[in-house]
C-alpha positions, 0 to 999 in steps of 0.5 A: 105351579110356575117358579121363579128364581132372582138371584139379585133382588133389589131394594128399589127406590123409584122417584119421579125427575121429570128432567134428569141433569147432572149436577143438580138437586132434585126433591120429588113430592113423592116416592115408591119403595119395593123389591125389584129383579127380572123373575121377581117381577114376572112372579108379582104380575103373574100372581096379579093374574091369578097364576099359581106361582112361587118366587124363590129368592136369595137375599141376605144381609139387612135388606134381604131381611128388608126384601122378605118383609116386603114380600110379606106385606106385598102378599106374594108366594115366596121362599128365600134362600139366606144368602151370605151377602148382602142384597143389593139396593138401587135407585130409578129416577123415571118422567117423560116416559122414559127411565134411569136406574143405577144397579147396586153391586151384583151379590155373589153366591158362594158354593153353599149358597148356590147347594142351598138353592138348588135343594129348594128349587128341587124342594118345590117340584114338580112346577109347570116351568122354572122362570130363570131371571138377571144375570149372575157371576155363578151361571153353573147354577142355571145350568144345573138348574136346566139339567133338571129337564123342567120347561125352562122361561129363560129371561137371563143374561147374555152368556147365561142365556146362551148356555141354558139353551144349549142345556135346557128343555126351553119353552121361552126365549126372552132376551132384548135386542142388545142380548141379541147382539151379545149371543148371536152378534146381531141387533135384527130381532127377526135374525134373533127370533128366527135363531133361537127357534132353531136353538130349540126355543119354543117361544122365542120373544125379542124385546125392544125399548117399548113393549108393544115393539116386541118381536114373537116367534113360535110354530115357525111363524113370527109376529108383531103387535100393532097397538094405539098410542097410550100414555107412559108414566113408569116403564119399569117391570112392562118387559117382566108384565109382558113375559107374565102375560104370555106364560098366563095366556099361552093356551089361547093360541099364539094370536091372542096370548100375544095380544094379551102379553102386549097388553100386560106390558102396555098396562104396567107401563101406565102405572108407577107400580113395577109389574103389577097388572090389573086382570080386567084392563089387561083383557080390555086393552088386548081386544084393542090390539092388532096381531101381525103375522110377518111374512103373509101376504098384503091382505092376510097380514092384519089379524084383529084379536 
């Protein structure tokens, strides 16, 4: 079983603006409400995929009550941890394939909170891996969630990530170009991909805008993917679908676990539901995809999966 942990789930509500300007009021014919965070995330795509899984989640308040009942109603293995404070709630405004989304205040975690988590976390063992997601004001936490030596899939935040590295048994790396740039002052994905494998990462996987720009490393090769042009109608939860894709695939071999984890995040990216992927055209879309291996020579580069 994979756990995952959000520290700073949202209530989110999404609303197609085609064309954001400030300063003026917007009434979309349509709406999505639902809980959103990194690890979240990955759990709901991964879950989609038929991965046995279990999101822990720290909520309080009105809304972690609101967060667990939809948890509930969605279906999805959970366990929250009550937390003192409130959970937060944010709005995204998406159209033209791109988004915008305002993040409420960032919950803290008090020390019991945090004893709390940490005694379920441990409640659950043994897991497959632990996905640690978002950032948090308590990074002791991740830390000492590292020590336990469970394969850790970091998709945390700058310092955070940084420091679960030097702690943790990391089986993958997940940060974006601009994290690259906060943990090793670097935007090159190449630089970043080929640094957190000499960190002891596993896997390593550098994130970009769109998914199918994604840099890969593992076995001291690095990759992209070559993928067709496809629409975008909510980007929101590609990079989370990504990240669910590779864990679910990644027996396959590195080729075709990546050509499947492109296709997740590409899949997400034509739906307004945040990570929530749909098996069969995740398949589908990957045999459509093309691996590159970086660094072969000119007729070895291009492998077809």
């Amino acid at each position: 079983m994979i756990l995952t942990l959000t520290l700073d789930p949202m209530v989110e509500h999404l609303f197609p603006v085609p064309e954001l300007e400030m300063g003026r009021a917007y009434r979309p014919q349509s709406s999505l409400t639902t809980t959103s965070g990194r690890a979240l995330n990955v759990a709901r795509a991964l879950n989609d995929l038929g991965e046995p899984v279990m999101a822990v989640v720290a909520a309080g308040g009105r809304r972690g009550r609101e967060i667990e009942e939809r948890l509930l109603d969605e279906g999805l293995p959970h366990r929250v941890v009550g937390v003192r404070r409130e959970s937060r709630a944010g709005v995204t405004l998406y159209g033209q394939g791109s988004r915008t989304t305002v993040h409420g205040p960032r919950p803290g975690l008090s020390d019991h909170d945090v004893e709390a988590i940490l005694a379920t976390i441990r409640g659950l063992a043994p897991a497959r891996a632990i996905v640690l997601g978002g950032g948090t004001l308590r990074p002791d936490l991740y830390s000492r969630i590292c020590a336990m030596g469970v394969p850790m899939i970091l998709d945390c935040c700058g310092p955070s990530m940084n420091d679960c590295i030097r702690v943790g048994n990391v089986l993958v790396a997940c940060p974006d170009r601009y994290e690259c740039l906060e943990i090793f002052g670097c935007e090159d994905p190449l630089q970043g991909a080929r640094s957190l494998g000499k960190r002891g990462a596993r896997w390593a996987v550098i994130l970009e805008d769109h998914p199918a720009e994604a840099t890969y490393r593992t076995g001291g090769a690095t990759y992209r993917v070559q993928a067709p042009e496809l629409p975008v109608i909510q980007p929101g939860g590609a990079d989370d679908a990504l990240l669910a894709g590779l864990i679910f695939a990644m027996g396959r071999g590195p080729r075709r676990a990546i050509a499947f984890a492109a296709a997740c995040g590409l899949h997400n990216m034509q739906r307004i539901e945040v990570a929530h992927v749909e098996p069969a055209a995740c398949e589908a879309l990957a045999e459509r995809l093309e691996v590159v291996e970086i660094g072969k020579r000119r007729s070895d580069r291009q492998i077809r999966v």
